[in-house]
N, C-alpha and C positions, 0 to 999 in steps of 0.2 A: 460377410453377412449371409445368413441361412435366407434365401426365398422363401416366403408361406407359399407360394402361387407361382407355380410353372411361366406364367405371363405376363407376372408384377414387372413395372419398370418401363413395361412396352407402352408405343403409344397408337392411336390413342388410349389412354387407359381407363378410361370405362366402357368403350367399348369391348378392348382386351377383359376387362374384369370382368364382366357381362358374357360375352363368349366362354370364359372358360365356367362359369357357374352354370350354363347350358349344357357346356362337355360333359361336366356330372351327371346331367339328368337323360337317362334313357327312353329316344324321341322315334324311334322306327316307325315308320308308314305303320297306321291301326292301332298303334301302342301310344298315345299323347294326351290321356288324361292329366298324366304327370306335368310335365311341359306345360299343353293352357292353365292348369291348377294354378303352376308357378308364376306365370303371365300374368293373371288373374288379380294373382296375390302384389304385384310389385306394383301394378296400378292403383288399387285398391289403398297401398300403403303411401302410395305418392298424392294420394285424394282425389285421383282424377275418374272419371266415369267410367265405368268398365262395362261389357256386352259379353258374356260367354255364351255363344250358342249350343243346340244342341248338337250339332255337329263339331264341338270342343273348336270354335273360328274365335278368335279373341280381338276384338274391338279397345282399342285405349283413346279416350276424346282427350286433347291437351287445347285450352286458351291459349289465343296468341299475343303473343310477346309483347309489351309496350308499343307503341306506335304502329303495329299490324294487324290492329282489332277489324280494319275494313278489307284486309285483303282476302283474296278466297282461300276457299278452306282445300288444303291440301292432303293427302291419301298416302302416306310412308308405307309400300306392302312388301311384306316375304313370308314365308313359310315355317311352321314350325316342326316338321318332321324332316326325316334323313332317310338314305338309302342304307341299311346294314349290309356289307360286303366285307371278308376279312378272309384272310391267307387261308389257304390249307391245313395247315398247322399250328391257328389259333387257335386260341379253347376262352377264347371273348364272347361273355353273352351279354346279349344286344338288350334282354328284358332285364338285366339289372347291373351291366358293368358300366362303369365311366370310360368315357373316350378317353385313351392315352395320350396325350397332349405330349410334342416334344420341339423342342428347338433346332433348328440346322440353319444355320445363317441369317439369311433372309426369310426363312421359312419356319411355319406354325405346319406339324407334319402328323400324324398317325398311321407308325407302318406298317402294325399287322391289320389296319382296319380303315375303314373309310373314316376320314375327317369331321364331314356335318358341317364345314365350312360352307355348303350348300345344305339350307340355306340359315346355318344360325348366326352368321355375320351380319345377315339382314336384319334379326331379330336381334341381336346386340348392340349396332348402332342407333336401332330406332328406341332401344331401351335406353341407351344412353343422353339419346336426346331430350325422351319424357323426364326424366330425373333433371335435368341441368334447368338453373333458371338465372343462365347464362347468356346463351344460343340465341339469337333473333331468329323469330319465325314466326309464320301466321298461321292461323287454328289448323290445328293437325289433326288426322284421325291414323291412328297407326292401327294395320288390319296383319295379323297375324293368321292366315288359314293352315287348316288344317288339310292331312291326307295328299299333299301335292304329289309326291313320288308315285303313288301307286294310283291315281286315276285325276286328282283334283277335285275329290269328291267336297271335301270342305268348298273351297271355292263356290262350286256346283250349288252346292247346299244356303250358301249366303242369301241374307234378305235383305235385295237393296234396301227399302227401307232404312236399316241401318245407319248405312252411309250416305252421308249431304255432300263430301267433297264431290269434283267434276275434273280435278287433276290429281292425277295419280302417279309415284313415282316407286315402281318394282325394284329390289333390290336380288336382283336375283339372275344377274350374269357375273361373267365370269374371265370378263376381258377389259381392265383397265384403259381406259383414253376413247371408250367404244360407248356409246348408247344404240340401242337397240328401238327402234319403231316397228315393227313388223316379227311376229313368228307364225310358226305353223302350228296346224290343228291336229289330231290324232286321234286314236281309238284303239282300243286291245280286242282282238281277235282268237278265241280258243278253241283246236280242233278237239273232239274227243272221241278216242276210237275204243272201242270195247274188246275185250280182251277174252277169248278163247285160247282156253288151258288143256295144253297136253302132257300125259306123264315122260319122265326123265329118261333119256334112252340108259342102257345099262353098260353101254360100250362109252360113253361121253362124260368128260368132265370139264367141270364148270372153271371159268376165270373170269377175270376182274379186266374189262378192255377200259383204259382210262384214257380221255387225252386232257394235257392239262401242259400249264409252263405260257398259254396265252397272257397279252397285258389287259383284252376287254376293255370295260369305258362306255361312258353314254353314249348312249343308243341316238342320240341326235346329235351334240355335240361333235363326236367324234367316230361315225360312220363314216365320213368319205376320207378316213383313211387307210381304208382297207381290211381292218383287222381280222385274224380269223375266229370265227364265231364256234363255239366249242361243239353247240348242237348238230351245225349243219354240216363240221367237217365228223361227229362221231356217224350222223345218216350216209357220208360216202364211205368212212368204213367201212361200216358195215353191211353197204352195198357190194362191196369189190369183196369182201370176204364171202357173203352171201351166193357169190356167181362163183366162187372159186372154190368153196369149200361145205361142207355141208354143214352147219352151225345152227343153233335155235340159239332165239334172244326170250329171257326171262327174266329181265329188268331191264330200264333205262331211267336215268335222270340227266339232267344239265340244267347248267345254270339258277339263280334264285331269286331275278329282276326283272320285268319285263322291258323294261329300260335301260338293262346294262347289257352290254354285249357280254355272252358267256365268254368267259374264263377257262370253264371245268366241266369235261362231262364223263358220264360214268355208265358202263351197259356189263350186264352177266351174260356170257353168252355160254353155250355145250360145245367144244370141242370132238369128235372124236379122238379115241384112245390113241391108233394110231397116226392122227397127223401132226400132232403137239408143236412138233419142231416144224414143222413145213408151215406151221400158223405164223408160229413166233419169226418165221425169215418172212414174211409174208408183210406182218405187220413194221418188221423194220425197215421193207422196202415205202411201205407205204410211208412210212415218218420221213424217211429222206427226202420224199418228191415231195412232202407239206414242207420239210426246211426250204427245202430251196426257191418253191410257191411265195412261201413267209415270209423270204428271208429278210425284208425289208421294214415289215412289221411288225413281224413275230418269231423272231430265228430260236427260241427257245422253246418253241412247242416241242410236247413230252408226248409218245405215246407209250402207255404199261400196261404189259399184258402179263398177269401171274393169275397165281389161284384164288380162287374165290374164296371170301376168309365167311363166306356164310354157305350154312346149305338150303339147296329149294330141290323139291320133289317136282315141280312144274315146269315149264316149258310156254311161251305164247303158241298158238298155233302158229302155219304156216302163211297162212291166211291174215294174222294178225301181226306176225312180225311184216309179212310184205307191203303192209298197212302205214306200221309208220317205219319202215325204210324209207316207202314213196312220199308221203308227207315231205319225211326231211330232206328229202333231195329236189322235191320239187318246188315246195313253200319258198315264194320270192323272200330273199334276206339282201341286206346293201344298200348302196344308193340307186334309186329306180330310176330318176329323170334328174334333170340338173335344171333349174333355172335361164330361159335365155334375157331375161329383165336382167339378172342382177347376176354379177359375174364371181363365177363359182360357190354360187349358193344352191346347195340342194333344195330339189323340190320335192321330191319325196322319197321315202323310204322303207324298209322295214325290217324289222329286228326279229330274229324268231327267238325269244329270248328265255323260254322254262319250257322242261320237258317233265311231266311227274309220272311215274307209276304208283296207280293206289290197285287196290284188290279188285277192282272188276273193267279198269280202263285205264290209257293212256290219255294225258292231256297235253298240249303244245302250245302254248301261249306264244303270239305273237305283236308286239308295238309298233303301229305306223306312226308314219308322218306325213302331211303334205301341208303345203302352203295354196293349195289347188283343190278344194272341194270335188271337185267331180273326180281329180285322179285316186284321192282318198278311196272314196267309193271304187273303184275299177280294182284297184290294188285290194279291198276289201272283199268283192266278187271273184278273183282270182282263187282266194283261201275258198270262199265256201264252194266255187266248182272242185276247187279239189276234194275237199271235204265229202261234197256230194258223190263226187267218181270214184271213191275210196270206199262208200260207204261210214263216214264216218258224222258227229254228229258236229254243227259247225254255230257258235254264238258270238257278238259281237259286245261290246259295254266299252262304257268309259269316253266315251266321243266328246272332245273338245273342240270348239272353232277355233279357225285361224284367227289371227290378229292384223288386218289389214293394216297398210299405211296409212295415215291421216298428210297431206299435205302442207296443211293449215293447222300444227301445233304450238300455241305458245310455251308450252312448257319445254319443247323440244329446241324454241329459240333461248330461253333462259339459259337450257346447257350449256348450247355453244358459245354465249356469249359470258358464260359464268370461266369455263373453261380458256375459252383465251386470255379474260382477264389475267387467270394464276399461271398459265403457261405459253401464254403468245404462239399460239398454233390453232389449230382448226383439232376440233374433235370427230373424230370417226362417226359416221355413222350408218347403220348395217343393217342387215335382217336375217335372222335365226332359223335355223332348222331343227328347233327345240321346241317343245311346246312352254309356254309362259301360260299363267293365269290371266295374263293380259286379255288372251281371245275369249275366255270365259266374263271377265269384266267387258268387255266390250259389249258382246251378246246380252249382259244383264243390267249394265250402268247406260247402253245405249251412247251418248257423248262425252264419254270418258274422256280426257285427253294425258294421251300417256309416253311417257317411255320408262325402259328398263337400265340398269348399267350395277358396275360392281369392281370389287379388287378381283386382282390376277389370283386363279385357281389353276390348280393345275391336279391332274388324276382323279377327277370328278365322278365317285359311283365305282372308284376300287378302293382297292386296300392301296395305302402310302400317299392318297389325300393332302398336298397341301397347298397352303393360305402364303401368302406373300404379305409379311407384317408392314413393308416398307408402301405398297400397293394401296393396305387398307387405311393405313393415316392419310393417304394424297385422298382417295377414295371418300374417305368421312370427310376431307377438306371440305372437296368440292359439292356433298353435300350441302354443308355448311352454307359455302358461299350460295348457292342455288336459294334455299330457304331464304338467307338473308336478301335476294334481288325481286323476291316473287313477295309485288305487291298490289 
């Protein structure tokens, strides 16, 4: 028999069917007209009350169940956009192609692109629950936001108002048998240096310095494992070339997330005529002392240096290239502090994660993290002294609070006791060096009572993205059994 559906057959299967009718729909951070439209729409057809805000945040109100008409009202939340990342050598676009859905074992995968398993697993089971008039449960409000990836500004944007629930359950990790009480807060940090142009010397020519072949990865998730970060290893390049050789830079980019650790980065720089070869042994000495550096988390870094397939009559000044050399080399990136509460939890961090050149300046975008307000801020003052000693021009946005622990959760008892029931064990419980909407609901619901949890993900914010099918049916279980105890 022919499959209509990449994911027919799987279970659970309206949640699978649900997830893969989201894969179609093109949901990038700033791009989710589409997406809440369709949200919009499947509430609207199911008869139940719908809230599209103007910030595209979708609100679905469901009555509950026979006999749970007095229990409280409950909060299903996840996200409707995605992080767009994809190989090298995809030619996938993010404003109108479908995610490639594929099978591998145990695994729902996309390899030349990110998944959106983060976070439309959330939005597929909470879809699947509104339709079923099956499921035991008590009034639900299922809250769809928008913009998570790139600042939370959905969230931000919400009117409590809206929502009457006072428990909340995020579906928006990424670690099976684990609830989460606790993450950190953040903010995005962008230097901008201005860009003085000089003409082409007539002895020098241009090439292509690439480094590329990193694995990258969420910027909070998976910073404390060391990975190398594509921008801040192209700024020591191009320091040690800098002191060694006489070179101008007339472009730079890296990366395309502020929350993914870069992958890819890319600078044009002037060779003179005759050191071509002394560059090129220069640059393979460099690659070998990064493999060996890497070798443990990124033995595949690429460095390429060939001709430049464009031509620029320009050059940054001297002045301007030493600008953002010193940025990238000094702009804190990794894990800053570690946690002494809670054992091997980072406490803060940060990502330097986009580098752009436009026509009149250089931008650096950088993603913290802390679970520690005041180190936020310090880590935040670090960029703009630099900034300031650089001469450059330095702004902050996007500021999210942490999400502290509540002590006294009853929703947080219902897991574990929902959990041992189906697995006679005790369920993990943790705290994150991610930012969740949680610390945004907190700051604006006030006594929120929350936690997070989800199936096993794995390459979360690259390309080859995936979803553990086996994960997500235990996962929607215990769902399940949770609604059904909460009365």
């Amino acid at each position: 028999m022919i499959k209509l559906r990449m994911l027919e057959g799987l279970k659970p299967e309206r949640v699978m069917y649900y997830f893969e009718e989201i894969s179609k729909i093109p949901r990038c951070s700033h791009d989710e007209k589409r997406i809440s439209d369709y949200l919009a729409k499947i509430g609207n057809n199911l008869g139940l009350e719908v809230i599209q805000d103007e910030a595209l945040n979708i609100i679905i109100k469901k009555p509950a169940s026979k006999g749970y008409e007095n229990s409280p009202i409950v909060v299903l939340q996840g996200h409707m956009d995605m992080v767009g990342e994809k190989t090298e050598d995809s030619n996938h676009d993010f404003s109108k192609d479908p995610i490639k859905l594929e099978l591998d074992g145990d695994y729902i995968v996309s390899r030349e692109t990110t998944l959106g398993a983060d976070n439309g697993i959330a939005v597929a089971m909470a879809l699947a629950i509104l339709e079923s008039k099956e499921i035991s449960h008590p009034p639900l409000e299922v809250l769809i936001t928008s913009n998570e990836e790139s600042g939370m500004s959905g969230a931000a944007a919400l009117d409590p108002n809206n929502i009457e629930g006072k428990i909340l359950i995020n579906i928006d990790s990424e670690e099976e048998g684990t609830i989460l009480v606790s993450c950190a807060g953040g903010e995005r940090n962008i230097i901008t240096i201005p860009i003085e142009w000089n003409k082409l010397s007539d002895n020098k020519e241009l090439y292509e310095l690439i480094v590329t072949g990193l694995k990258g990865g969420h910027s909070g998730m998976e910073i404390h494992k060391g990975r190398g970060n594509a921008n801040k290893i192209m700024g020591r390049i191009l320091d040690v070339m800098n002191r060694k050789i006489d070179i101008d830079l007339c472009y730079i980019e890296g990366g395309s997330k502020s929350n993914a650790i870069p992958r890819y980065a890319k600078a044009i720089i002037s060779i003179p005529n005759d050191i071509i070869e002394e560059t090129k042994i220069l640059v393979s000495n460099i690659e070998k002392d990064l493999r060996f550096e890497l070798n443990s988390s990124d033995k595949d870094i690429t460095l390429v240096l060939e001709k430049a397939k464009e031509d620029k009559s320009k050059v940054f000044s001297n002045e301007t290239k030493t600008r953002v050399i010193t940025s990238l080399m000094l702009l804190p990136n990794g894990v800053q502090t570690m946690s002494m509460d809670i054992g091997g939890l980072v406490e803060s961090s940060n990502n330097v994660g986009v580098i752009k050149t436009m026509e009149n300046d250089i931008t650096i975008e950088s993603a913290m993290r802390s679970s520690i307000g005041t180190l936020k801020n310090h880590i935040s003052n670090e960029i703009r002294l630099l900034a300031e000693t650089i001469g450059a021009q330095w702004e902050s946005s996007s500021a999210y609070p942490a999400w502290e622990y509540n002590k006294d959760s009853y929703i947080r008892d219902v897991f574990k006791e929902a959990y041992k029931e189906i697995y006679g064990k005790d369920i993990n419980i943790a705290a994150i060096h991610a930012g969740l909407e949680c610390g945004l609901f907190k700051e604006k619901f006030g006594d929120m009572d929350m936690v997070s949890f989800g199936p096993n993900m794995y390459g979360v914010h690259a390309p080859g993205e995936k979803l553990s099918i086996s994960s997500t049916e235990r996962t929607y279980n215990l769902l399940l059994k949770v609604l059904e105890r909460i009365q």
